[in-house]
Biopython code that builds the backbone (N, CA, C, O; Angstrom):
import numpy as np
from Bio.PDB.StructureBuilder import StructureBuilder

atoms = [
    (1, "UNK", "N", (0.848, -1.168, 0.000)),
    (1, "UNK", "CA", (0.000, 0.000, 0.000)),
    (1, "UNK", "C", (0.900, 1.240, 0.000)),
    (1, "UNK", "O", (1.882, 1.470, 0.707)),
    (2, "UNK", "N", (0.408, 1.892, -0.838)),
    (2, "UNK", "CA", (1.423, 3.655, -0.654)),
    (2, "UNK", "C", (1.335, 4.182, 0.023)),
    (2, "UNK", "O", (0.283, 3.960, 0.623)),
    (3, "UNK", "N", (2.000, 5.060, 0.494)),
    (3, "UNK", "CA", (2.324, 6.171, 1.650)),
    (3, "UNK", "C", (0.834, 6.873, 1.777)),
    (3, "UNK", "O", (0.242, 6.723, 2.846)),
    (4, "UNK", "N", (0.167, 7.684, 0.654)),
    (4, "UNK", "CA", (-0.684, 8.043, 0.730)),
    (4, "UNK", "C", (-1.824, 7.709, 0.876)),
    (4, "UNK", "O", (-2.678, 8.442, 1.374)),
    (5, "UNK", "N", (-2.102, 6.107, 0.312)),
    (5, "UNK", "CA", (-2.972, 5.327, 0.943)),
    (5, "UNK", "C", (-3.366, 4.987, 2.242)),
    (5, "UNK", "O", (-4.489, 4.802, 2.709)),
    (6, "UNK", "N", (-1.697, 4.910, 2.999)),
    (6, "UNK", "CA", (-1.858, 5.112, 3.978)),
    (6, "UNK", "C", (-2.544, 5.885, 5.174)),
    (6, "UNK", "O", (-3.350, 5.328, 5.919)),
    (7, "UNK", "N", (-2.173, 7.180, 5.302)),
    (7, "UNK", "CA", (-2.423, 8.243, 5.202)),
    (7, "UNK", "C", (-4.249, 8.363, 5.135)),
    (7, "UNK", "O", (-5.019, 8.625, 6.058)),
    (8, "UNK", "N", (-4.479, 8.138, 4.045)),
    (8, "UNK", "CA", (-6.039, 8.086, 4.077)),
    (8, "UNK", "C", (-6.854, 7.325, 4.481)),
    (8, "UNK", "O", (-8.008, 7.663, 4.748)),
    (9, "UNK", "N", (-6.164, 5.559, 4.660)),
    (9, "UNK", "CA", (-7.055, 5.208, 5.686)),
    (9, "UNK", "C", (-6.756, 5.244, 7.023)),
    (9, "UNK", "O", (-7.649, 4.884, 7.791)),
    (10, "UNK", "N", (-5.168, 5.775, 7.707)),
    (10, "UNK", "CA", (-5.324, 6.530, 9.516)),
    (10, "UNK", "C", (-6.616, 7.089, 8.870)),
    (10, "UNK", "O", (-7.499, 6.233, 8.928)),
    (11, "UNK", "N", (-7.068, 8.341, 8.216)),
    (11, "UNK", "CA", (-7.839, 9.415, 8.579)),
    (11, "UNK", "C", (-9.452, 8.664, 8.375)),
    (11, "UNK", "O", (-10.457, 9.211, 8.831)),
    (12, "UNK", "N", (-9.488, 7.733, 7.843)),
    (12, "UNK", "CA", (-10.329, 6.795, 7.692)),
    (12, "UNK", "C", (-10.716, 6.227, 9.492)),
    (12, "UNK", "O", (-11.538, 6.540, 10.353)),
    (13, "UNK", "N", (-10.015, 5.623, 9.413)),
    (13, "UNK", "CA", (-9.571, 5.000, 10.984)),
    (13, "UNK", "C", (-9.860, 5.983, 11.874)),
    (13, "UNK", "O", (-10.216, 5.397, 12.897)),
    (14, "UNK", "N", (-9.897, 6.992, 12.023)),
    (14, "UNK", "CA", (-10.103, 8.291, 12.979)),
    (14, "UNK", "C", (-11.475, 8.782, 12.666)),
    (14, "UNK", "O", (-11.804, 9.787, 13.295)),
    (15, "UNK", "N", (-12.382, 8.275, 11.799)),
    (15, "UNK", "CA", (-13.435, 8.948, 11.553)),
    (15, "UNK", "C", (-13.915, 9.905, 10.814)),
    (15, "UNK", "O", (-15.081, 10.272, 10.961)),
    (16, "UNK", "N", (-13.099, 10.454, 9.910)),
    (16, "UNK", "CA", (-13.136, 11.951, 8.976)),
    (16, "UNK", "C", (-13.740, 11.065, 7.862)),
    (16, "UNK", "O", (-13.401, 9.931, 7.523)),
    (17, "UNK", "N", (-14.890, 12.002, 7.289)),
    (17, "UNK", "CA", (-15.579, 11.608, 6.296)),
    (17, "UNK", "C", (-15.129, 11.981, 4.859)),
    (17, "UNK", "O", (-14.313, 12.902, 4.848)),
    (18, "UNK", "N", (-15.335, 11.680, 4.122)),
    (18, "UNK", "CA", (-14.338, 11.789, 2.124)),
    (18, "UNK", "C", (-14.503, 13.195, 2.211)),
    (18, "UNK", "O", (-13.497, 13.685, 1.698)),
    (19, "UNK", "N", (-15.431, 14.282, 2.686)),
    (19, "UNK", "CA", (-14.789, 15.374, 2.435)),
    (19, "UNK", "C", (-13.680, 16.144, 3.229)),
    (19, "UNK", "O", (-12.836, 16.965, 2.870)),
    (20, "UNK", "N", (-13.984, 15.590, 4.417)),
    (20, "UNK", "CA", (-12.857, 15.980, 5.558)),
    (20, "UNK", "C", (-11.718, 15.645, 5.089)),
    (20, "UNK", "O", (-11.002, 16.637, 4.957)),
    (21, "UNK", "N", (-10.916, 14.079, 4.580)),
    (21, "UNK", "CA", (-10.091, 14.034, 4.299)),
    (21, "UNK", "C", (-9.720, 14.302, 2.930)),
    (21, "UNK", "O", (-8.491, 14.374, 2.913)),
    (22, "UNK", "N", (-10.151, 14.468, 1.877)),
    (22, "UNK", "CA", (-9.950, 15.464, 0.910)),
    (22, "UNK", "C", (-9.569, 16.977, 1.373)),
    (22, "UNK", "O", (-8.597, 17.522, 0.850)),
    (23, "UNK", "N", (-10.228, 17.550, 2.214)),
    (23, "UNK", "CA", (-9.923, 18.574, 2.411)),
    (23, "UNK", "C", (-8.376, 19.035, 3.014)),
    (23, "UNK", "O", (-7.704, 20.027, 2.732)),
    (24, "UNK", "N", (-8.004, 17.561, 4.245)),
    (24, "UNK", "CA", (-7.552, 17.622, 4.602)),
    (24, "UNK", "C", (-5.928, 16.854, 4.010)),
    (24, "UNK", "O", (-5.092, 16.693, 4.900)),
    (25, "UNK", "N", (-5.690, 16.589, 3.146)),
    (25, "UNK", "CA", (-5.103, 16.477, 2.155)),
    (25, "UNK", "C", (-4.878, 16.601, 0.838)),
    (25, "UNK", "O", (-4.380, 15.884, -0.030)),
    (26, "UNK", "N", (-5.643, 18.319, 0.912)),
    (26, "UNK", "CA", (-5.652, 18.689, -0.370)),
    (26, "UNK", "C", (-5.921, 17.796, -1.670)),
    (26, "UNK", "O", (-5.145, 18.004, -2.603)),
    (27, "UNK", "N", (-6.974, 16.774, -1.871)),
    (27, "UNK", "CA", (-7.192, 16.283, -2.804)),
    (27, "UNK", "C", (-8.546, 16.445, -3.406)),
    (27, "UNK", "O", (-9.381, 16.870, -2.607)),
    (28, "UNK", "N", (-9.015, 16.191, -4.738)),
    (28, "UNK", "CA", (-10.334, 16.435, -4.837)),
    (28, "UNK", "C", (-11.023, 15.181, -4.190)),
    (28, "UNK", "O", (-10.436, 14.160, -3.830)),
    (29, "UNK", "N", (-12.814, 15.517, -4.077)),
    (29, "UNK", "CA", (-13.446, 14.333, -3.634)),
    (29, "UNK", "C", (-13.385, 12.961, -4.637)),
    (29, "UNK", "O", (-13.524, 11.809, -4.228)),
    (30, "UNK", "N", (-13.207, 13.255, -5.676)),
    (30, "UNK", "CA", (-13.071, 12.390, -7.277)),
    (30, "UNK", "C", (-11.528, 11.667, -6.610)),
    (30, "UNK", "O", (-11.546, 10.527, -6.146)),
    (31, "UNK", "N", (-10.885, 12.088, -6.627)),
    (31, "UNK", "CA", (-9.466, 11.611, -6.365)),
    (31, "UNK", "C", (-9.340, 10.419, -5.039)),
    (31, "UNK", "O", (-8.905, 9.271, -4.944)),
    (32, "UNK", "N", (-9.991, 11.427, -4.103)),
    (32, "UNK", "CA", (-9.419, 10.420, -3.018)),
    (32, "UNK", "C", (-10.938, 9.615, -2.915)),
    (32, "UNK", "O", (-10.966, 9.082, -1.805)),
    (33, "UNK", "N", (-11.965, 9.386, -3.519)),
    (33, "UNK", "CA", (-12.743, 8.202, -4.126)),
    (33, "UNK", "C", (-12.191, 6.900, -4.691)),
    (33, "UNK", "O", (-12.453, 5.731, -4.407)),
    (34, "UNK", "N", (-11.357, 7.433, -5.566)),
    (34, "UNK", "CA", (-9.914, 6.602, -6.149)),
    (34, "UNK", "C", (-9.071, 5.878, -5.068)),
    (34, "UNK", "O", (-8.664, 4.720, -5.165)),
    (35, "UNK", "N", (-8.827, 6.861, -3.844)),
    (35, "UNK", "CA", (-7.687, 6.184, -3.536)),
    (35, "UNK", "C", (-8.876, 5.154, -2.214)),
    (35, "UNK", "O", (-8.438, 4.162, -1.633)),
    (36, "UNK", "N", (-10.018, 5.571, -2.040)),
    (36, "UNK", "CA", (-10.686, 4.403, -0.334)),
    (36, "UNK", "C", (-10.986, 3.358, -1.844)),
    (36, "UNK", "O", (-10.748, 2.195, -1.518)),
    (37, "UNK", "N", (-11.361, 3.426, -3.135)),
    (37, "UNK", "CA", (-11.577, 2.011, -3.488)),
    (37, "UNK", "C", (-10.728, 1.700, -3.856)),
    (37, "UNK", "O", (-10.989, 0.642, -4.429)),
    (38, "UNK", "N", (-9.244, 2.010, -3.991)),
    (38, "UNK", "CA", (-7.944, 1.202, -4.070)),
    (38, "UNK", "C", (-7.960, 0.202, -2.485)),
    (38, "UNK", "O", (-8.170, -1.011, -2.503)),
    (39, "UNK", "N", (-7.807, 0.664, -1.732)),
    (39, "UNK", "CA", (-7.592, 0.551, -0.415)),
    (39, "UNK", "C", (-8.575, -0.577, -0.146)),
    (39, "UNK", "O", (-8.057, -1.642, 0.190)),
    (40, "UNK", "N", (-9.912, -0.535, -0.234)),
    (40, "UNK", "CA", (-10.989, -1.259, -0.201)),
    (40, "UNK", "C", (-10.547, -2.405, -0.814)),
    (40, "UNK", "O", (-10.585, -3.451, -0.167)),
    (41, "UNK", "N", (-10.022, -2.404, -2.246)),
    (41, "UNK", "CA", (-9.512, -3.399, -3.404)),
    (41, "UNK", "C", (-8.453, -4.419, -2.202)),
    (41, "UNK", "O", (-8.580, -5.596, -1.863)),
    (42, "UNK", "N", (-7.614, -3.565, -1.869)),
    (42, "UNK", "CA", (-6.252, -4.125, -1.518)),
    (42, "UNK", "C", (-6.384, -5.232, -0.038)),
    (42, "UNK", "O", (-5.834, -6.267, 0.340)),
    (43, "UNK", "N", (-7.278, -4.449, 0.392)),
    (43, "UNK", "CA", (-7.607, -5.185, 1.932)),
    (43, "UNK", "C", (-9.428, -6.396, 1.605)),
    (43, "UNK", "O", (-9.864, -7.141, 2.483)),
    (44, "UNK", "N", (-9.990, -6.257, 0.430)),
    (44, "UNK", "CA", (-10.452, -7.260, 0.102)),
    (44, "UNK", "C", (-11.804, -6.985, 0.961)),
    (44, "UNK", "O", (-12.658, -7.854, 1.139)),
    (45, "UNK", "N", (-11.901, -5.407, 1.567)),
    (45, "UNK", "CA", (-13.493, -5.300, 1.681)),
    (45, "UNK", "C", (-14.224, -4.666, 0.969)),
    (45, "UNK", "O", (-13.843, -4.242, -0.122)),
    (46, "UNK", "N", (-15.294, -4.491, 1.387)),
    (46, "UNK", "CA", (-16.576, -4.148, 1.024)),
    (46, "UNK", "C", (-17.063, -2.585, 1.052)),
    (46, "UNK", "O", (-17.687, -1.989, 0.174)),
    (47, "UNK", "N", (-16.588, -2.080, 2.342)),
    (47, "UNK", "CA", (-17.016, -1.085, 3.163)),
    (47, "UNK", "C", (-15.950, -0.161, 3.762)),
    (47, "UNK", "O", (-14.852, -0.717, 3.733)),
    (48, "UNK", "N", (-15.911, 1.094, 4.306)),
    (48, "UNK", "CA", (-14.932, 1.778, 4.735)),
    (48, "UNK", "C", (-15.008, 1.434, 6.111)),
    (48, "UNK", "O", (-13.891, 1.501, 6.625)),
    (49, "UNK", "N", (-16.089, 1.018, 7.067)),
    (49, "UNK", "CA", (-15.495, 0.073, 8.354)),
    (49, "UNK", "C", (-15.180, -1.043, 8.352)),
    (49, "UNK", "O", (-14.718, -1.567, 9.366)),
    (50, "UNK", "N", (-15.324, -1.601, 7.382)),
    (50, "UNK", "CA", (-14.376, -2.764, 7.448)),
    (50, "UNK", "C", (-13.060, -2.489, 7.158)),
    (50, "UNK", "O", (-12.264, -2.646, 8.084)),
    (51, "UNK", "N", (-12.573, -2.059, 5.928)),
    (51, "UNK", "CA", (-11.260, -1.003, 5.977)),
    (51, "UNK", "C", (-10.637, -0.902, 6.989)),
    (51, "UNK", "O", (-9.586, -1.516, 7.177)),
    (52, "UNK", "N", (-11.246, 0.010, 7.958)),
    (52, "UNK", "CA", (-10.678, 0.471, 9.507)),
    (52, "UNK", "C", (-10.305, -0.806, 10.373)),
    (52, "UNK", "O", (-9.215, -0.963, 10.922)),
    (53, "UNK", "N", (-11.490, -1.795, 10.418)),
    (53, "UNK", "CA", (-11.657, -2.923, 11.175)),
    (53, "UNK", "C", (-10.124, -3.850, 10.734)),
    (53, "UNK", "O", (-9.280, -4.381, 11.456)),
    (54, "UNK", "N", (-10.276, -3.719, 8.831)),
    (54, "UNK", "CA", (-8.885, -4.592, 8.762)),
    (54, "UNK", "C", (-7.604, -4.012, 9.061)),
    (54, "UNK", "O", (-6.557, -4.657, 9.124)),
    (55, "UNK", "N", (-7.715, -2.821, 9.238)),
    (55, "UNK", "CA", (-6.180, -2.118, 9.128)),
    (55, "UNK", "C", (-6.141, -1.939, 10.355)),
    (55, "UNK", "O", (-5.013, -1.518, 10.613)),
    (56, "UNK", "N", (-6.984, -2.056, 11.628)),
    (56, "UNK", "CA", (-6.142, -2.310, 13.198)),
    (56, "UNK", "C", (-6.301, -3.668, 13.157)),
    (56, "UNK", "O", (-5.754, -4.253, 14.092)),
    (57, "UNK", "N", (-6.723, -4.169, 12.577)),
    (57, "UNK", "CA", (-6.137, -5.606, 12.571)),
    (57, "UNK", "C", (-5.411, -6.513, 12.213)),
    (57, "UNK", "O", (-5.339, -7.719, 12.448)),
    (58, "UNK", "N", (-4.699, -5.570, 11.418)),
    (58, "UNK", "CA", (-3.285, -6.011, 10.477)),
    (58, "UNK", "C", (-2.383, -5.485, 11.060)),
    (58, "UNK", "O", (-1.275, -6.019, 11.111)),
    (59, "UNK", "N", (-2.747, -3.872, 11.854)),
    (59, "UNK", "CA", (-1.332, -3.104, 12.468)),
    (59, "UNK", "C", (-0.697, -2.604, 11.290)),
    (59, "UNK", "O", (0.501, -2.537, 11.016)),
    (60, "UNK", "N", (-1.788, -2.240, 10.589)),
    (60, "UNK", "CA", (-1.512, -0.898, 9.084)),
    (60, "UNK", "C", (-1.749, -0.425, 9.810)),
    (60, "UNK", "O", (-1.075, -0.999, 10.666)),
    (61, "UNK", "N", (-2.710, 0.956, 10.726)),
    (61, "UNK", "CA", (-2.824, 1.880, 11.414)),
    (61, "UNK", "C", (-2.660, 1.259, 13.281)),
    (61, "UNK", "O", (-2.710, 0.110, 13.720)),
    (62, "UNK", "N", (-2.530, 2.119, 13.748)),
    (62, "UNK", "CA", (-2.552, 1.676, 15.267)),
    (62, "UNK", "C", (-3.561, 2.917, 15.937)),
    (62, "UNK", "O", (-3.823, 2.918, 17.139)),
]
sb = StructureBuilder()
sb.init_structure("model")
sb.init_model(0)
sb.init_chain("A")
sb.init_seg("    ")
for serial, (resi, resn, name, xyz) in enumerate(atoms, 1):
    if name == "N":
        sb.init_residue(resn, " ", resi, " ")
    sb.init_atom(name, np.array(xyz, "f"), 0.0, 1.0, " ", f" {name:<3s}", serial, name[0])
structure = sb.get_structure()
Protein backbone atom coordinates (compact mmCIF):
# COMPACT_ATOMS: atom_id res chain seq x y z
CA UNK A 1 0.00 0.00 0.00
CA UNK A 2 1.42 3.66 -0.65
CA UNK A 3 2.32 6.17 1.65
CA UNK A 4 -0.68 8.04 0.73
CA UNK A 5 -2.97 5.33 0.94
CA UNK A 6 -1.86 5.11 3.98
CA UNK A 7 -2.42 8.24 5.20
CA UNK A 8 -6.04 8.09 4.08
CA UNK A 9 -7.05 5.21 5.69
CA UNK A 10 -5.32 6.53 9.52
CA UNK A 11 -7.84 9.41 8.58
CA UNK A 12 -10.33 6.79 7.69
CA UNK A 13 -9.57 5.00 10.98
CA UNK A 14 -10.10 8.29 12.98
CA UNK A 15 -13.44 8.95 11.55
CA UNK A 16 -13.14 11.95 8.98
CA UNK A 17 -15.58 11.61 6.30
CA UNK A 18 -14.34 11.79 2.12
CA UNK A 19 -14.79 15.37 2.44
CA UNK A 20 -12.86 15.98 5.56
CA UNK A 21 -10.09 14.03 4.30
CA UNK A 22 -9.95 15.46 0.91
CA UNK A 23 -9.92 18.57 2.41
CA UNK A 24 -7.55 17.62 4.60
CA UNK A 25 -5.10 16.48 2.16
CA UNK A 26 -5.65 18.69 -0.37
CA UNK A 27 -7.19 16.28 -2.80
CA UNK A 28 -10.33 16.44 -4.84
CA UNK A 29 -13.45 14.33 -3.63
CA UNK A 30 -13.07 12.39 -7.28
CA UNK A 31 -9.47 11.61 -6.37
CA UNK A 32 -9.42 10.42 -3.02
CA UNK A 33 -12.74 8.20 -4.13
CA UNK A 34 -9.91 6.60 -6.15
CA UNK A 35 -7.69 6.18 -3.54
CA UNK A 36 -10.69 4.40 -0.33
CA UNK A 37 -11.58 2.01 -3.49
CA UNK A 38 -7.94 1.20 -4.07
CA UNK A 39 -7.59 0.55 -0.41
CA UNK A 40 -10.99 -1.26 -0.20
CA UNK A 41 -9.51 -3.40 -3.40
CA UNK A 42 -6.25 -4.13 -1.52
CA UNK A 43 -7.61 -5.18 1.93
CA UNK A 44 -10.45 -7.26 0.10
CA UNK A 45 -13.49 -5.30 1.68
CA UNK A 46 -16.58 -4.15 1.02
CA UNK A 47 -17.02 -1.08 3.16
CA UNK A 48 -14.93 1.78 4.73
CA UNK A 49 -15.49 0.07 8.35
CA UNK A 50 -14.38 -2.76 7.45
CA UNK A 51 -11.26 -1.00 5.98
CA UNK A 52 -10.68 0.47 9.51
CA UNK A 53 -11.66 -2.92 11.18
CA UNK A 54 -8.88 -4.59 8.76
CA UNK A 55 -6.18 -2.12 9.13
CA UNK A 56 -6.14 -2.31 13.20
CA UNK A 57 -6.14 -5.61 12.57
CA UNK A 58 -3.28 -6.01 10.48
CA UNK A 59 -1.33 -3.10 12.47
CA UNK A 60 -1.51 -0.90 9.08
CA UNK A 61 -2.82 1.88 11.41
CA UNK A 62 -2.55 1.68 15.27
Amino acid sequence: MSERELEVLRLIVEGYSNPEIAKTLYLSEHTLKTYVRGIMNKLLVNDRVQAAVAALRSGLVG
